[in-house]
ZAMARGU-4260 file (C-alpha; in steps of 0.2 Angstrom, whole numbers, plus 5000, padded with zeros to 4 digits):
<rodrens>
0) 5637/5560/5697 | 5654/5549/5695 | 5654/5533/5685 | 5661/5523/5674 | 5659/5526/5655
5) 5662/5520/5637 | 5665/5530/5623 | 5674/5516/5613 | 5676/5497/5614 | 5688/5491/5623
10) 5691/5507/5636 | 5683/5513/5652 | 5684/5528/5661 | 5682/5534/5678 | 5672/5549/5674
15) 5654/5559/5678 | 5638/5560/5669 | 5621/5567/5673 | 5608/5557/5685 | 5598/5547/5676
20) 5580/5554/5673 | 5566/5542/5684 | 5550/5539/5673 | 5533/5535/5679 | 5536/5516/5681
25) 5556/5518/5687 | 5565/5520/5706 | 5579/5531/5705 | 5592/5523/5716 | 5607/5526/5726
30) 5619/5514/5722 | 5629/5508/5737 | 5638/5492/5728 | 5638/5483/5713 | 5647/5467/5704
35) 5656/5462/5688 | 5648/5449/5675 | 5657/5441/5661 | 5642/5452/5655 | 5653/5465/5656
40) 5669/5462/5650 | 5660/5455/5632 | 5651/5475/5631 | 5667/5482/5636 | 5677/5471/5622
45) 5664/5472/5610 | 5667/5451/5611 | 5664/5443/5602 | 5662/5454/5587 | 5647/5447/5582
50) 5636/5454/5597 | 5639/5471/5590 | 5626/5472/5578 | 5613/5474/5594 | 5626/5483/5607
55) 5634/5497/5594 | 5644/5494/5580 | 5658/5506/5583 | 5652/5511/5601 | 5640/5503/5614
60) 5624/5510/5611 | 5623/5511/5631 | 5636/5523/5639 | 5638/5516/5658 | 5642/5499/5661
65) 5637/5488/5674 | 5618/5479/5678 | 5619/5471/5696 | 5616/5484/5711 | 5612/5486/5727
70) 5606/5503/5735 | 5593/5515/5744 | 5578/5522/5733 | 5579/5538/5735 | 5564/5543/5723
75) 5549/5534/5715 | 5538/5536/5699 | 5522/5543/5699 | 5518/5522/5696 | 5527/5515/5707
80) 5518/5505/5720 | 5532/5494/5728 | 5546/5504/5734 | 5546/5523/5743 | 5561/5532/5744
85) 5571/5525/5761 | 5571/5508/5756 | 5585/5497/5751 | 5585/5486/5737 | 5594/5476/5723
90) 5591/5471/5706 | 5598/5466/5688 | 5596/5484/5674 | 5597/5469/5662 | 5602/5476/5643
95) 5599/5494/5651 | 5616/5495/5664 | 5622/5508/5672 | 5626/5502/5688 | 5643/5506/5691
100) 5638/5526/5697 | 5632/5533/5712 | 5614/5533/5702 | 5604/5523/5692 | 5582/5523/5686
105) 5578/5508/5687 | 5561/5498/5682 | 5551/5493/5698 | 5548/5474/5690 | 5567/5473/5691
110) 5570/5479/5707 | 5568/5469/5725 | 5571/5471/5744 | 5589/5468/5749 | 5588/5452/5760
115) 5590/5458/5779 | 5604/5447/5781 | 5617/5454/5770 | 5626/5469/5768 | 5625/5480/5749
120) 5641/5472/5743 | 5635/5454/5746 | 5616/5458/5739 | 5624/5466/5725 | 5634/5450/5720
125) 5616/5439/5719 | 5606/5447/5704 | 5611/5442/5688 | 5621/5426/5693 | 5611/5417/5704
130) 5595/5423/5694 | 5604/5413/5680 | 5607/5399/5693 | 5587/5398/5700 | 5578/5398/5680
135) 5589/5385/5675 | 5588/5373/5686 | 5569/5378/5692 | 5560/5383/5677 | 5571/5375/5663
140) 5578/5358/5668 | 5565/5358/5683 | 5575/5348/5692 | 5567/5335/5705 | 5574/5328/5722
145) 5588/5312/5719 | 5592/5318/5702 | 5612/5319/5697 | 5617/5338/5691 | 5633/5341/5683
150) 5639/5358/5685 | 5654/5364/5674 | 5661/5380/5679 | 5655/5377/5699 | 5668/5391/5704
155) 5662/5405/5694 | 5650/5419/5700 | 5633/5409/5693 | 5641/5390/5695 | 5643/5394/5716
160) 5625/5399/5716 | 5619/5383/5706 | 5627/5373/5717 | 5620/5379/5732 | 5603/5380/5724
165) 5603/5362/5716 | 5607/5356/5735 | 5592/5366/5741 | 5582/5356/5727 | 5587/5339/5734
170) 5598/5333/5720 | 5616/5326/5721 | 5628/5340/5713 | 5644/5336/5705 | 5654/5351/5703
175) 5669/5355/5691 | 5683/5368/5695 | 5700/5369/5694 | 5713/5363/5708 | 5711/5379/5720
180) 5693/5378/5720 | 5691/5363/5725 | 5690/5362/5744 | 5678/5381/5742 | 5665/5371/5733
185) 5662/5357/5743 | 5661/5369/5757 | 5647/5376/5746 | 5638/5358/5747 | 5644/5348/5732
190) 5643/5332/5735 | 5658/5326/5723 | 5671/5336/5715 | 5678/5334/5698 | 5697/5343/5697
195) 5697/5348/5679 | 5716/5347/5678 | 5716/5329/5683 | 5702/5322/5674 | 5687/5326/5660
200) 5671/5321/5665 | 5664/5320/5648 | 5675/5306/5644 | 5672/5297/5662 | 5656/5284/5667
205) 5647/5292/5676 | 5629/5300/5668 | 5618/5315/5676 | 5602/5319/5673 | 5606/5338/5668
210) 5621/5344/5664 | 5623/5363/5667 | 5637/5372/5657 | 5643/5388/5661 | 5661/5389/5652
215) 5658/5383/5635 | 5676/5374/5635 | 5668/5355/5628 | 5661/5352/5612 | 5640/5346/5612
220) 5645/5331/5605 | 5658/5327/5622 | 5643/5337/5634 | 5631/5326/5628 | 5640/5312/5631
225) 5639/5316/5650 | 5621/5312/5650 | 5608/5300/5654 | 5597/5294/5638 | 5582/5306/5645
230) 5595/5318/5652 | 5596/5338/5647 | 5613/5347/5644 | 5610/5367/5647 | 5621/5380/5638
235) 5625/5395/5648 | 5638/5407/5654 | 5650/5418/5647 | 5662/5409/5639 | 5682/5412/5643
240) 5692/5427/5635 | 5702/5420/5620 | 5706/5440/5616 | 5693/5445/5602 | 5684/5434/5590
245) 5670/5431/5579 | 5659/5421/5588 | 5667/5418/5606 | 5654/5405/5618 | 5640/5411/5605
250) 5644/5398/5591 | 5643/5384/5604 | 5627/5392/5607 | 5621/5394/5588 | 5626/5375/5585
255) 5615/5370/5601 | 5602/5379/5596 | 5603/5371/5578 | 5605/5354/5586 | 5591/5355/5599
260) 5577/5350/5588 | 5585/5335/5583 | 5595/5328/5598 | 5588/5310/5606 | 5596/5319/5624
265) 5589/5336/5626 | 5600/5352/5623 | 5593/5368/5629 | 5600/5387/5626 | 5597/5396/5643
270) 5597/5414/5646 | 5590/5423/5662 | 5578/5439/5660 | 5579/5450/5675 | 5565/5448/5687
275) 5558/5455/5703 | 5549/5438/5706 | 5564/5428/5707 | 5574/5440/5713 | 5559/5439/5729
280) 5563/5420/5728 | 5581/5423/5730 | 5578/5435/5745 | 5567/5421/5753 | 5583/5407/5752
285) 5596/5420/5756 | 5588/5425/5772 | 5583/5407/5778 | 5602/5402/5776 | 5600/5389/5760
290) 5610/5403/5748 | 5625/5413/5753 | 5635/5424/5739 | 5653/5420/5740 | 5664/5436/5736
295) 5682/5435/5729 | 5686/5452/5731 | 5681/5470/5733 | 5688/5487/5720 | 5679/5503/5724
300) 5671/5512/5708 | 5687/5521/5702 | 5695/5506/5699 | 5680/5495/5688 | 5691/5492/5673
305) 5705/5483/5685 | 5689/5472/5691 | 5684/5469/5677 | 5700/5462/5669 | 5703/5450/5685
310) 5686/5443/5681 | 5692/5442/5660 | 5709/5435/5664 | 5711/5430/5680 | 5698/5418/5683
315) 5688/5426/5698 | 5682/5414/5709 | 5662/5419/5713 | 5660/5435/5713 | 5669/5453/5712
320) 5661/5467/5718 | 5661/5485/5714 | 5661/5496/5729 | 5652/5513/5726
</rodrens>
């Protein structure tokens, strides 16, 4: 099968390798789309260098990149009870990838129907980010009608699905982005928008219940600031490409996760675990119109590396997909 695979950090290549081999629990699938996570272009990197004791010190340990997909089972496990072959579906592979090819085995708990209302390429952009989007604000900050949500990074692949979701929760959103994004995420439902070239809303008035970071670009001393004296600041996201480093968005990470046990205003270190539940959740918002994934633009497989270094560099808004 074609597909895009890693041999050494920092280089992908358009190239083949063997189907993968479906166990007892897994759905072999055929992949028709899939989409690009910061995720990806920290494997690729090897970024920051510190994340390579557990993907591969001189190599990732896993060959094919990519972990969103969206496709049509075309072969089930002897286990499987969910899924048989003909039916369309999406998930997150998680630390396994693989999704940019034309094949991947995937575990049935991570795996879900495609919502009926959208096509491979928009299913595909939902997994990983708005999975990241629903536990943080659901299951960790649980946050509650009338509450005040702060979303830094409101552009980004996950930050467009948190602000849709906090709206479908009842809470008033205030979303950051840059200038050009501005107008695209108050269409989403924000109810005020902070430009972050004109102002820094750590250092203005007004307080928020939770404040949900995805870009890593503040100090925890300025986030916290942000807060109301019961509020909760949640770290999350990929951080921004500064070219290679030690630590990169995980030493904001590492000094939350210090800090947490003694901070009067809550800090919490989220990170989503792929999940056919919540991606069932998902499905259920998507197809009664509360969720839609906003797609900045489209590169068939060949051309993965040239997606992945827009999402890196450029700034993608929401999501790039990967055409397969």
């Amino acid at each position: 099968m074609k597909a895009i695979v890693q041999d050494r950090y920092g280089v992908l290549e358009f190239g083949t390798a063997d189907v993968p081999v479906t166990g007892d629990d897994d759905v072999l699938v055929e992949v028709r789309a899939s989409s690009v996570n910061a995720w990806d272009w920290h494997v690729m990197r090897g970024d920051p260098y510190l994340a390579r004791l557990t993907m591969g010190i001189r190599r990732p340990k896993r060959r094919i990149r990519g972990r969103d997909f969206a496709g049509t089972v075309t072969a089930v496990g002897r286990n499987v009870t969910r899924f048989r072959p003909g039916d369309e579906v999406y998930g997150d592979l998680g630390r396994l990838e693989g999704a940019f090819a034309e094949y991947v085995a995937v575990p049935e708990g991570q795996a879900d129907r495609k919502p009926v209302n959208l096509t491979f390429g928009e299913a595909a952009a939902v997994p990983l980010a708005a999975n990241t989007a629903l536990m943080g604000l659901r299951d960790v900050a649980k946050v509650q009608p009338g509450q005040r949500v702060l979303i830094n990074g409101a552009s980004g692949g996950v930050g467009t699905f948190a602000v849709q979701l906090a709206k479908s929760f009842g809470t008033t959103v205030t979303a950051v982005c840059s200038t050009r994004n501005v107008e695209m995420v108050r269409n989403l439902g924000a109810d005020h928008v902070v430009d972050y070239t004109q102002q820094d809303f750590t250092r203005a008035h007004e307080r928020y219940d939770v404040v949900f970071d995805l870009v890593g670009n503040h100090s925890l001393r300025s986030l916290r600031r942000a807060l109301t004296p019961s509020g909760l600041l949640m770290i999350a996201g990929g951080g921004v490409s500064r070219g290679g480093s030690l630590f990169g968005p995980v030493g904001l990470v590492i000094r939350a996760k210090l800090l947490a046990p003694f901070a009067r205003r809550r800090v919490v270190v989220h990170s989503e675990t792929p999940s056919w539940t919540n991606l069932a959740a998902l499905r259920e918002l998507i197809e009664a119109g509360q969720v839609t994934p906003i797609i900045d633009r489209t590169y068939p497989l060949s051309e993965t590396a040239s997606a992945i270094d827009y999402v890196e560099i450029e700034h993608a808004r929401a999501k790039v997909v990967i055409s397969v």
